[in-house]
TORDRENTI-145728 format. One record per residue (C-alpha): residue in three letters; chain; z, y, x. Coordinates in steps of 0.2 Angstrom, whole numbers, plus 5000, padded with zeros to 4 digits. Each point is the difference from the previous one (the first is absolute). Example, Ala and Ser with C-alpha at 12.3 -4.5 7.8 and 13.67 -1.06 7.14 Angstrom:
<vovos>
+-----+---+------+------+------+
!   r ! c !    w !    v !    u !
+-----+---+------+------+------+
! Ala ! A ! 5039 ! 4978 ! 5062 !
! Ser ! A ! 4997 ! 5017 ! 5006 !
+-----+---+------+------+------+
</vovos>
This chain:
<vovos>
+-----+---+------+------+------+
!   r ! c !    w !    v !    u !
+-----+---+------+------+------+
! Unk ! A ! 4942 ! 5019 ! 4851 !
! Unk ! A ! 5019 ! 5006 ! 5002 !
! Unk ! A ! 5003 ! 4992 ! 5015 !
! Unk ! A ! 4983 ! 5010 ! 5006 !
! Unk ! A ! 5008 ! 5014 ! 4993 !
! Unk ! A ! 5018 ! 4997 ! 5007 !
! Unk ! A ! 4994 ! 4998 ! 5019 !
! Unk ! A ! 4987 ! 5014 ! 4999 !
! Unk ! A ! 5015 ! 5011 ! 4995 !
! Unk ! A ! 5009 ! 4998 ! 5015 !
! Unk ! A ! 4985 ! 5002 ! 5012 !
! Unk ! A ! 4997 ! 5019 ! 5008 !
! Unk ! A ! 4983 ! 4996 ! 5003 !
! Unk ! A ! 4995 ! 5008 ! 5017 !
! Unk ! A ! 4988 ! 5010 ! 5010 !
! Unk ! A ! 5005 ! 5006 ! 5015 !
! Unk ! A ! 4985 ! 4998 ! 5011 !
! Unk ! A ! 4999 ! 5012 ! 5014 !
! Unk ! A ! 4980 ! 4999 ! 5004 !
! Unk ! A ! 4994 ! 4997 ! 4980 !
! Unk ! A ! 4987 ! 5009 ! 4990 !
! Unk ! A ! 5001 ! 5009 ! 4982 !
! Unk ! A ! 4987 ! 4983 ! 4997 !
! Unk ! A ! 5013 ! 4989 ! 5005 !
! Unk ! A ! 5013 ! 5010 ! 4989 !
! Unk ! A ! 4989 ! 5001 ! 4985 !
! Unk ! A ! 4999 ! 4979 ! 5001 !
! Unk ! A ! 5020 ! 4999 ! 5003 !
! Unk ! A ! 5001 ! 5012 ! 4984 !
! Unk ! A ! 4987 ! 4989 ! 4992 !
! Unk ! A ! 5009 ! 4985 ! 5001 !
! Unk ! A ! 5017 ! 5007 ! 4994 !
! Unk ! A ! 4997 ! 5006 ! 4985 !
! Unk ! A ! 4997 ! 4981 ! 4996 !
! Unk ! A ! 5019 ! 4995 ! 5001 !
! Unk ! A ! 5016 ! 5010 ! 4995 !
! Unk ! A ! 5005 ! 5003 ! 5017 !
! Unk ! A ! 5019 ! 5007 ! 5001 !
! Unk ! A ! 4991 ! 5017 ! 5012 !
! Unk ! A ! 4986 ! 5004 ! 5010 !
! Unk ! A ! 5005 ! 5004 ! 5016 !
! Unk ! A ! 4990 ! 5009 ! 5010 !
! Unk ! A ! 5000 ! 5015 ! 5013 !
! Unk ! A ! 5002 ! 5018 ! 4997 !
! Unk ! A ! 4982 ! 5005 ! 5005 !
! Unk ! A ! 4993 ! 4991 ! 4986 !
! Unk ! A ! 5010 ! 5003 ! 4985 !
! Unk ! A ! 4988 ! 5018 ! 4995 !
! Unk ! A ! 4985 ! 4986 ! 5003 !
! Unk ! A ! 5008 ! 4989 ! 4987 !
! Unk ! A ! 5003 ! 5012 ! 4987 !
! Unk ! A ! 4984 ! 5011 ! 5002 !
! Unk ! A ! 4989 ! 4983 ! 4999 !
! Unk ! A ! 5010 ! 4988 ! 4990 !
! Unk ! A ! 5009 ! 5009 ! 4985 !
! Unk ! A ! 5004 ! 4984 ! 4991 !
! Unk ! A ! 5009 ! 4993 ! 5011 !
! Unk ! A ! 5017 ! 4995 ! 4992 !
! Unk ! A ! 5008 ! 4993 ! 5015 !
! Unk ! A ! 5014 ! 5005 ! 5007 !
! Unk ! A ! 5001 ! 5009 ! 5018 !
! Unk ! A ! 5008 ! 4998 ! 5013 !
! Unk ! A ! 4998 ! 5008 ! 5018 !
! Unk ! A ! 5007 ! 5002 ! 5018 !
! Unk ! A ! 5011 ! 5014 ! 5011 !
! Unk ! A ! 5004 ! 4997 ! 5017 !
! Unk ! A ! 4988 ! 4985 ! 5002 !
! Unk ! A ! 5000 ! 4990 ! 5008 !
! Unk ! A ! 5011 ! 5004 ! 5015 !
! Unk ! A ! 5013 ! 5011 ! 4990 !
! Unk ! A ! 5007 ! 5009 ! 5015 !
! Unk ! A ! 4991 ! 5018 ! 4997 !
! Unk ! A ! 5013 ! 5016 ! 4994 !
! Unk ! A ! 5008 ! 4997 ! 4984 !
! Unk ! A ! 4994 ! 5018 ! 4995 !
! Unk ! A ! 4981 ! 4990 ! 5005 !
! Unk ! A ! 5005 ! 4985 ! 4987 !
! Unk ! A ! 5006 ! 5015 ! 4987 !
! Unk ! A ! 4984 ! 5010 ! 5000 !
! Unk ! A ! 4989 ! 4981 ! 4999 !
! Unk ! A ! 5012 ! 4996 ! 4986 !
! Unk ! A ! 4998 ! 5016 ! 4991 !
! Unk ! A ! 4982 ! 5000 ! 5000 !
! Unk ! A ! 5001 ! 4982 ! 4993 !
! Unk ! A ! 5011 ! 5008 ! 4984 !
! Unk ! A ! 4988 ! 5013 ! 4998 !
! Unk ! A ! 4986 ! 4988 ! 5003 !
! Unk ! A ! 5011 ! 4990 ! 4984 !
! Unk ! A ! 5001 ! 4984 ! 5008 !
! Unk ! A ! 5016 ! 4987 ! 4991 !
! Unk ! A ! 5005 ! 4994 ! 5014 !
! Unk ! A ! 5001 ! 5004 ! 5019 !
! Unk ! A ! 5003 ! 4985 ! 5014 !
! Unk ! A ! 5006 ! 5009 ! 5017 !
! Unk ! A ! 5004 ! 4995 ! 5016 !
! Unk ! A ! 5017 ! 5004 ! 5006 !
! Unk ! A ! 5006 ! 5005 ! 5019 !
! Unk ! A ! 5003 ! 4983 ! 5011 !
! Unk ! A ! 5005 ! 5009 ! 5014 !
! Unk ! A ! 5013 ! 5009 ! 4988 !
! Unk ! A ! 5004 ! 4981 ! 4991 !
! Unk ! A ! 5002 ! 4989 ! 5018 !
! Unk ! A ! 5008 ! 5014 ! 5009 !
! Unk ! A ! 5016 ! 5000 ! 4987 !
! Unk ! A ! 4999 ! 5021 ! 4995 !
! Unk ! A ! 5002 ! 4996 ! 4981 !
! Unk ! A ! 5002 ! 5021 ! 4998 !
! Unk ! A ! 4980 ! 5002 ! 5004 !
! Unk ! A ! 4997 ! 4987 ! 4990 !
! Unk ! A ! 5010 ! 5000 ! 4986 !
! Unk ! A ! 4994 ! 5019 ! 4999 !
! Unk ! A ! 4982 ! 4997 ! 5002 !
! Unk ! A ! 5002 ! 4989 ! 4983 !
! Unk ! A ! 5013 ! 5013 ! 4991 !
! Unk ! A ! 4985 ! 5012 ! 5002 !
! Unk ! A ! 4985 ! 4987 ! 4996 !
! Unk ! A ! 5011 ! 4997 ! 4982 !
! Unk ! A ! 5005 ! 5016 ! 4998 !
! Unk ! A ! 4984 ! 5007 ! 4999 !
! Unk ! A ! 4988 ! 4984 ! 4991 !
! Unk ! A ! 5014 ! 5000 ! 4986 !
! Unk ! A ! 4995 ! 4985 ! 4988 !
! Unk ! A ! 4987 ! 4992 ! 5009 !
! Unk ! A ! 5002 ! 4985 ! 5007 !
! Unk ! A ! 5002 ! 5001 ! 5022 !
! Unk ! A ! 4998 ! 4981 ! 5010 !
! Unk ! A ! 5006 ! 5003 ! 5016 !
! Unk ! A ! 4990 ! 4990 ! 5012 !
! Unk ! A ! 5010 ! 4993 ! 5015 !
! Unk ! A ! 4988 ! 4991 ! 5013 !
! Unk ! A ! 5011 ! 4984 ! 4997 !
! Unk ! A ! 4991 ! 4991 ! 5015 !
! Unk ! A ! 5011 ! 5012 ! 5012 !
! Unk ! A ! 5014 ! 4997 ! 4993 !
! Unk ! A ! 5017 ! 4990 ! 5004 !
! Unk ! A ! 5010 ! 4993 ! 4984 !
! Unk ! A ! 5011 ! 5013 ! 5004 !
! Unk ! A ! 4990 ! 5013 ! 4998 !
! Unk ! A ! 4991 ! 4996 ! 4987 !
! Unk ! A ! 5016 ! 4997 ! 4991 !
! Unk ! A ! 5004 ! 5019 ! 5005 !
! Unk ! A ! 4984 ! 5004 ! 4994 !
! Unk ! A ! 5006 ! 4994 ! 4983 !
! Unk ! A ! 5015 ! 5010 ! 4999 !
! Unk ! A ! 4996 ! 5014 ! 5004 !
! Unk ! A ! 4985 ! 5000 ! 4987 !
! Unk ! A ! 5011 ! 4994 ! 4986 !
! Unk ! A ! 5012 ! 5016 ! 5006 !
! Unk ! A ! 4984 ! 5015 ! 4997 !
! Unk ! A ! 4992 ! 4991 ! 4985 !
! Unk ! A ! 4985 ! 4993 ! 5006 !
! Unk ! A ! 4991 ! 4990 ! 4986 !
! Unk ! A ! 4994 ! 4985 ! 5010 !
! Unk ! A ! 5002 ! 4993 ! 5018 !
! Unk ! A ! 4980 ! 4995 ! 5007 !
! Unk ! A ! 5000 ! 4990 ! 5014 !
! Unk ! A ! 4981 ! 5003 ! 5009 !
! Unk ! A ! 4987 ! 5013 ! 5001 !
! Unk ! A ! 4988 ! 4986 ! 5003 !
! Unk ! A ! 4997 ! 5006 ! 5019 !
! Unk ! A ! 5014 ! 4992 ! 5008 !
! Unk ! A ! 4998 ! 4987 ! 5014 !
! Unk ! A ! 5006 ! 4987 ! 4985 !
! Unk ! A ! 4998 ! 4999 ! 4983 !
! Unk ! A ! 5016 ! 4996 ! 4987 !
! Unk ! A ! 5008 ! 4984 ! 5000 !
! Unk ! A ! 5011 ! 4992 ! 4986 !
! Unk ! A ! 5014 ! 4999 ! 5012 !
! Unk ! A ! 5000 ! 5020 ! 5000 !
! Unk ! A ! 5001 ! 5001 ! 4982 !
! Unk ! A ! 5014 ! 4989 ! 4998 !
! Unk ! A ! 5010 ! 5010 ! 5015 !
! Unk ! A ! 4996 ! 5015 ! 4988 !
! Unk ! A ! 5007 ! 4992 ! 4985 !
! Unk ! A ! 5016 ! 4993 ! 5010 !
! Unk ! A ! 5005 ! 5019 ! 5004 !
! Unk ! A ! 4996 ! 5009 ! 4984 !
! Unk ! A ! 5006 ! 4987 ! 4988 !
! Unk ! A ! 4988 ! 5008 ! 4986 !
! Unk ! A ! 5005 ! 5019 ! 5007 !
! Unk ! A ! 4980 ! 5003 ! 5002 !
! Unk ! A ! 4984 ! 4994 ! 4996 !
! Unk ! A ! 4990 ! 4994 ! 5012 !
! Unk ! A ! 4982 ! 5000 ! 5004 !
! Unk ! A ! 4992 ! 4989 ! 5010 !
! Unk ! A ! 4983 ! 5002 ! 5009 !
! Unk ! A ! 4990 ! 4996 ! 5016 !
! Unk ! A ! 4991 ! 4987 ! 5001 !
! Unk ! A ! 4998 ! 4993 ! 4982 !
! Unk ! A ! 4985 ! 4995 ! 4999 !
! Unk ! A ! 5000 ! 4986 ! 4984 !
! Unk ! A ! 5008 ! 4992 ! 4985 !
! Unk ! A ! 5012 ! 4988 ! 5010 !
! Unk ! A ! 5008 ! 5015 ! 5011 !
! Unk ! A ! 5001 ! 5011 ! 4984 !
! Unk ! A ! 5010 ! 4987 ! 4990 !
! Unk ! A ! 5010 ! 4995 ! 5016 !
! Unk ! A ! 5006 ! 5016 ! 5002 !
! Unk ! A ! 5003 ! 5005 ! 4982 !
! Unk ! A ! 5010 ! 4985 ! 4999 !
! Unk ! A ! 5008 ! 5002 ! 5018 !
! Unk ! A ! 5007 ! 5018 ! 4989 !
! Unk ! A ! 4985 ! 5012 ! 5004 !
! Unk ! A ! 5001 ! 5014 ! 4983 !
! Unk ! A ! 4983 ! 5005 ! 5006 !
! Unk ! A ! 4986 ! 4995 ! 5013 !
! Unk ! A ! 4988 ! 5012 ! 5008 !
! Unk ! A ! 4982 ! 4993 ! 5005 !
! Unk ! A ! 4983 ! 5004 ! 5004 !
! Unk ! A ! 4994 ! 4983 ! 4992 !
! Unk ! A ! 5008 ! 5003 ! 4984 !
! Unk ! A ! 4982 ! 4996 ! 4990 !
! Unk ! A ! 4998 ! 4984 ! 5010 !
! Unk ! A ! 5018 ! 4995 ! 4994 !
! Unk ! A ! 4997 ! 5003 ! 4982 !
! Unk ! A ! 4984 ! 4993 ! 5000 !
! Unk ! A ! 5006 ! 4983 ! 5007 !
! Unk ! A ! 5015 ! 5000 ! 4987 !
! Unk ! A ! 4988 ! 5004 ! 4988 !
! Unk ! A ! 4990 ! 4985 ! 5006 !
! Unk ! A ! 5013 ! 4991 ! 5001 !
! Unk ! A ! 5006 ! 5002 ! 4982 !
! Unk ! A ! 4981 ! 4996 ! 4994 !
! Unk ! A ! 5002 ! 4983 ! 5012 !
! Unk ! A ! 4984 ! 5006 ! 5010 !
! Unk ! A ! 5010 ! 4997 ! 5016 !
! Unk ! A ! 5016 ! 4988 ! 5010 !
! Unk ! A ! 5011 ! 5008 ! 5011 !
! Unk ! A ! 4994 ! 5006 ! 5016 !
! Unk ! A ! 5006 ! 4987 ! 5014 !
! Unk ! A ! 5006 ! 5008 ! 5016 !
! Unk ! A ! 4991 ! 4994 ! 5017 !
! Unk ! A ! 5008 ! 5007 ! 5016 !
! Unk ! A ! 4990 ! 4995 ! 5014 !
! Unk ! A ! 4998 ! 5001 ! 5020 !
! Unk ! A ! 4994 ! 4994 ! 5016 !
! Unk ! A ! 5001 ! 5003 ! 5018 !
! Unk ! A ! 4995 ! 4993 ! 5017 !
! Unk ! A ! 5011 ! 5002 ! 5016 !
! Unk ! A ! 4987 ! 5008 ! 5014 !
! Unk ! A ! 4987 ! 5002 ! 4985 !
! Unk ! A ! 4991 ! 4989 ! 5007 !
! Unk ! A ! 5013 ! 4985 ! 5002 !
! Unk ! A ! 5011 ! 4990 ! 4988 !
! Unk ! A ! 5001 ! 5008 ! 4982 !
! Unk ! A ! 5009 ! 4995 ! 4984 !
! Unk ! A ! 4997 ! 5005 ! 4983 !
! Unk ! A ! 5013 ! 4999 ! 4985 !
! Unk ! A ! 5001 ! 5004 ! 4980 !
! Unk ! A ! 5013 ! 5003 ! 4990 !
! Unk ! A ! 4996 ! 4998 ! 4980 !
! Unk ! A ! 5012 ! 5007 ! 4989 !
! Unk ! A ! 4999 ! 4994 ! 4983 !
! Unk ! A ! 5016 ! 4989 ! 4990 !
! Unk ! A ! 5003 ! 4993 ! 5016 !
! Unk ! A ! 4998 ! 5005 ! 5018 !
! Unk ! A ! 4983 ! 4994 ! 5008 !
! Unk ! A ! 4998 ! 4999 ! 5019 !
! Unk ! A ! 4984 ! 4994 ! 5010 !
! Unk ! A ! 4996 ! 5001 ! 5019 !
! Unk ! A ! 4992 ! 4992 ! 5011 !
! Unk ! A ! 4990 ! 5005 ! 5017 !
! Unk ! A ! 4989 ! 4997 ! 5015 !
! Unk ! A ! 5000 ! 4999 ! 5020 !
! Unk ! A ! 4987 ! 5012 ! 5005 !
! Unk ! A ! 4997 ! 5016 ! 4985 !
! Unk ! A ! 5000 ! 5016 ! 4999 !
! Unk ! A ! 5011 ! 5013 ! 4988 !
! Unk ! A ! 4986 ! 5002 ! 4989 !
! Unk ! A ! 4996 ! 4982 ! 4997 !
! Unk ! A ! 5016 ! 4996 ! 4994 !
! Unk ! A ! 5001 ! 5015 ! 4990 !
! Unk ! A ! 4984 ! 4991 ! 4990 !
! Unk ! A ! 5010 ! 4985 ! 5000 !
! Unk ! A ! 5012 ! 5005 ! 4991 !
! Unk ! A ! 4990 ! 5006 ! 4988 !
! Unk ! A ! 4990 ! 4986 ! 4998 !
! Unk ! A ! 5015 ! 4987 ! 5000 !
! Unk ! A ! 5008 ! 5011 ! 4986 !
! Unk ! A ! 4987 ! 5001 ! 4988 !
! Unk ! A ! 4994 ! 4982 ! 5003 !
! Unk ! A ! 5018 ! 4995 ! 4994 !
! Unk ! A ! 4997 ! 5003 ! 4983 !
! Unk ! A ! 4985 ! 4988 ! 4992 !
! Unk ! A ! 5002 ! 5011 ! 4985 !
! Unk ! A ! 4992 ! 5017 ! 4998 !
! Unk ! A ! 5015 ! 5013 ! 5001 !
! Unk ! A ! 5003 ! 5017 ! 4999 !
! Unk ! A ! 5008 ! 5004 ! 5018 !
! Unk ! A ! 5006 ! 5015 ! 5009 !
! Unk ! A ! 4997 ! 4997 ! 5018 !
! Unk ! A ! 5013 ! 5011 ! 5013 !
! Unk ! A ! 4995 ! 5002 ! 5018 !
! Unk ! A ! 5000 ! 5012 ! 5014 !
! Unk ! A ! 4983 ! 4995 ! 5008 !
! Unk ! A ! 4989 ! 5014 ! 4996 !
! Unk ! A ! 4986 ! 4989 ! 5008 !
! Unk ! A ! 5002 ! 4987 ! 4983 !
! Unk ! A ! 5000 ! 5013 ! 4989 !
! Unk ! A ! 4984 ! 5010 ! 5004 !
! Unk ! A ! 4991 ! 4985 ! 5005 !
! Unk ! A ! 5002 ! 4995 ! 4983 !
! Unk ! A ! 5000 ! 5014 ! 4990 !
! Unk ! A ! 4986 ! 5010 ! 5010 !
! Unk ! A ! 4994 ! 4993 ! 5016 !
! Unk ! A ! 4995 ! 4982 ! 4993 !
! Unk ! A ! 4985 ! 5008 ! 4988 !
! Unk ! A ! 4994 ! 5010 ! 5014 !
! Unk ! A ! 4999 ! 4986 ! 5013 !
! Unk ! A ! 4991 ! 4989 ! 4987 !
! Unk ! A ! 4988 ! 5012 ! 4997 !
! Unk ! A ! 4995 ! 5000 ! 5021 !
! Unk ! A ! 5000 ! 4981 ! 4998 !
! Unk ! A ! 5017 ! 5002 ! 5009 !
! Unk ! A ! 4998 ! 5010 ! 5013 !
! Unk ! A ! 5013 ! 5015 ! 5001 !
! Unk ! A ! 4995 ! 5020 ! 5000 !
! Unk ! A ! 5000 ! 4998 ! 5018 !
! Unk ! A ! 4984 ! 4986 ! 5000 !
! Unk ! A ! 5015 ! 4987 ! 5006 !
! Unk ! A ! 5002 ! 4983 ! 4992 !
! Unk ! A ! 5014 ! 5000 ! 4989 !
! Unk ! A ! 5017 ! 4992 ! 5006 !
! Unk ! A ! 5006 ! 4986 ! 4991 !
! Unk ! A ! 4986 ! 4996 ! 4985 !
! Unk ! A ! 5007 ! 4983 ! 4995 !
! Unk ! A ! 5016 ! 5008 ! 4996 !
! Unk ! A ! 4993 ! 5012 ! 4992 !
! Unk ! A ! 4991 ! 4990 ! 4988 !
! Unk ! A ! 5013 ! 4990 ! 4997 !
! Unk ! A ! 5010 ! 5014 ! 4995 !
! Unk ! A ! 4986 ! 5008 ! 4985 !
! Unk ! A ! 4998 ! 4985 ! 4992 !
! Unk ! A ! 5019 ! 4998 ! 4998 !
! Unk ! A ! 5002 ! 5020 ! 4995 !
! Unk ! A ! 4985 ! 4997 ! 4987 !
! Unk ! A ! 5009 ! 4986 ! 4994 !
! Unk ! A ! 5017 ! 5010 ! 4996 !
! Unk ! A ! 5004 ! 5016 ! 4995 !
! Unk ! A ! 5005 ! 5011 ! 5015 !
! Unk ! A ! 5011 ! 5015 ! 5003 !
! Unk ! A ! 5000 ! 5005 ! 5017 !
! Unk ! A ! 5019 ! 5011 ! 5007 !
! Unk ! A ! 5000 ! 5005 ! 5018 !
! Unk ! A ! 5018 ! 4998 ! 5007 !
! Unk ! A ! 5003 ! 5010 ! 5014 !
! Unk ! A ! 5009 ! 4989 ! 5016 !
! Unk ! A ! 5014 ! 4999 ! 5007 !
! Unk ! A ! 5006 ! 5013 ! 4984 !
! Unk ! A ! 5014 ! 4990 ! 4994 !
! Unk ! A ! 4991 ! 4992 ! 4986 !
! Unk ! A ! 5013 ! 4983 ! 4998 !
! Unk ! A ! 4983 ! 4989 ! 4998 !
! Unk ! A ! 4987 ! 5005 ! 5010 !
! Unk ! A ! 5014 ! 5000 ! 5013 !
! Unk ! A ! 5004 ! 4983 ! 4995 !
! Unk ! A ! 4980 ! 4995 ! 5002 !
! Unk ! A ! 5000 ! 5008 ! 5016 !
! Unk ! A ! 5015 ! 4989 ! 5007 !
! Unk ! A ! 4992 ! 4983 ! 4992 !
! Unk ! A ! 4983 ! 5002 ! 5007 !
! Unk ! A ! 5008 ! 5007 ! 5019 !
! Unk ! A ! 5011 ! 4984 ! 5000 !
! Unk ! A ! 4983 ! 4990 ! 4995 !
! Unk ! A ! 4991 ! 5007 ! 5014 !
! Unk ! A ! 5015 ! 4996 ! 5011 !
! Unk ! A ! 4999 ! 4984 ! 4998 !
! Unk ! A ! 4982 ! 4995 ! 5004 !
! Unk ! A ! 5003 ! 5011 ! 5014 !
! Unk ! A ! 5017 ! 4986 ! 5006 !
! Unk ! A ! 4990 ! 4985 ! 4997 !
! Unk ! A ! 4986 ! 5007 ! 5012 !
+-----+---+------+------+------+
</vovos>
């Protein structure tokens, strides 16, 4: 259990979620009192909630000023950060001024921070930086000028970003401050494999809503309930849609994995399944797999849409037969046969593999569309 321990203790376990309920709070609460969690982190609003209904709670907390755009009155982040002292939160992750940051006035900024230490003393301040706007450059000023007013920690998301954290980031972090800072990392950490990838990578700390789920798999994991989750990148397409369409796969496990293949005459959709479908029949093993894609249409067709049409005998909401059964089938047999997570990857976002799915299943659908 100390490597449970060890891994728990570096997670701020996090729930930020704009549109929740005191329900949903109580269950997030629920489950952190299970692990030793490093902090709670969680907004302002809800801090008198916690400690009027959950009085033995021995959790750390942590909470937010400036969030998450950080460009409101530094007299605006004082007041939020002095009703989190008073409040007696441990720690306070705020969002500094980008504007201030890209635009090169290190006076503003520097004495925006002077003040934000000045008046949380000893508790410990992670100044969040928005990494996903930033050049190298800037996050190397960034750094410096952190190092410079005392700040505790460097965090690189608020989680609302157009893109999560990478490892690349982390390591551009540890290039400029050479162990000046600690660092934490979040957005977009969602399980065991990105949590030890970016403890290793130098992360001191990682911020994540699915900080249960993560402990709960290493935890599993130590018992030898479970393998490693094998990552699936998949995507289709069809040029015309209908017209030629290709599909590709790209598994990534010790070694690299590619599959693709496609058709003269398809449409997006069908290839989309395709993908699937050629994924999951690759392994003749049941496996635990996490399956990234950007078609929405996979995803709730079989997560929510597929019980519903079955039910009607197949027919959608709409009294219309439903598109593409035999794939369809196809695919629920294979997904019973595994163990499925479903990630939706938005497109054309950056994301180095789906971008590289996309590229493979296009140049499959090019070519049926020379040899025709």
């Amino acid at each position: 259990m100390n490597k449970l321990k060890d891994i728990a203790s570096k997670i701020d376990y996090t729930y930020l979620k704009p549109a929740g309920t005191y329900k949903e709070f109580e269950n997030f609460l629920t489950k952190a009192k299970e692990y030793p969690f490093r902090s709670i982190c969680i907004s302002p609003s809800l801090i008198s909630y916690l400690k009027e209904n959950f009085k033995d709670l021995s959790l750390k907390i942590t909470s937010i000023a400036g969030f998450p755009l950080g460009f409101s009155l530094t007299e605006t982040k004082l007041a939020e950060i002095e009703n989190l002292l008073k409040l007696g939160v441990d720690e306070i992750d705020f969002v500094i001024n980008l504007i201030w940051l890209k635009s090169k006035d290190y006076k503003k900024l520097e004495r925006e921070l002077f003040n934000i230490r000045n008046l949380a003393q000893d508790k410990i301040l992670k100044g969040i930086i928005e990494i996903a706007y930033l050049s190298k450059e800037e996050i190397k000023n960034a750094v410096e000028v952190f190092i410079f007013t005392g700040i505790d920690f460097i965090k690189t998301s608020t989680g609302f970003a157009e893109r999560g954290t990478t490892l690349e980031d982390i390591k551009v972090i540890k290039k400029f401050s050479k162990g000046r800072i600690k660092i934490k990392a979040s957005g977009g950490i969602r399980t065991l494999k990105d949590t030890l990838n970016f403890l290793s990578a130098g992360a001191d700390v990682i911020g994540t809503s699915s900080g249960y789920e993560i402990i709960k798999e290493l935890e599993r994991n130590l018992n030898g309930e479970l393998e490693e989750e094998i990552e699936v990148y998949v995507d289709g397409c069809s040029l015309g849609n209908p017209g030629p369409g290709g599909w590709a796969v790209l598994i990534k496990k010790e070694e690299e994995k590619v599959l693709s293949g496609g058709e003269p005459f398809t449409t997006n959709n069908q290839m989309e399944l395709k993908a699937v479908i050629s994924a999951l029949s690759y392994f003749k093993e049941p496996k635990k797999i996490k399956i990234y894609t950007d078609s929405e249409y996979v995803i709730k067709g079989i997560t929510e849409w597929l019980p519903k049409w079955k039910k009607r005998g197949y027919i959608t909401s709409e009294g219309k037969p439903v598109k593409n059964k035999e794939l369809w089938e196809k695919l629920e047999k294979l997904v019973a046969f595994h163990k499925i997570n479903w990630e939706k990857v938005k497109a054309h976002s950056g994301h180095p593999y789906n971008e590289r799915v996309d590229k493979i299943a296009k140049e499959s659908a090019e070519k049926w569309k020379k040899s025709f």
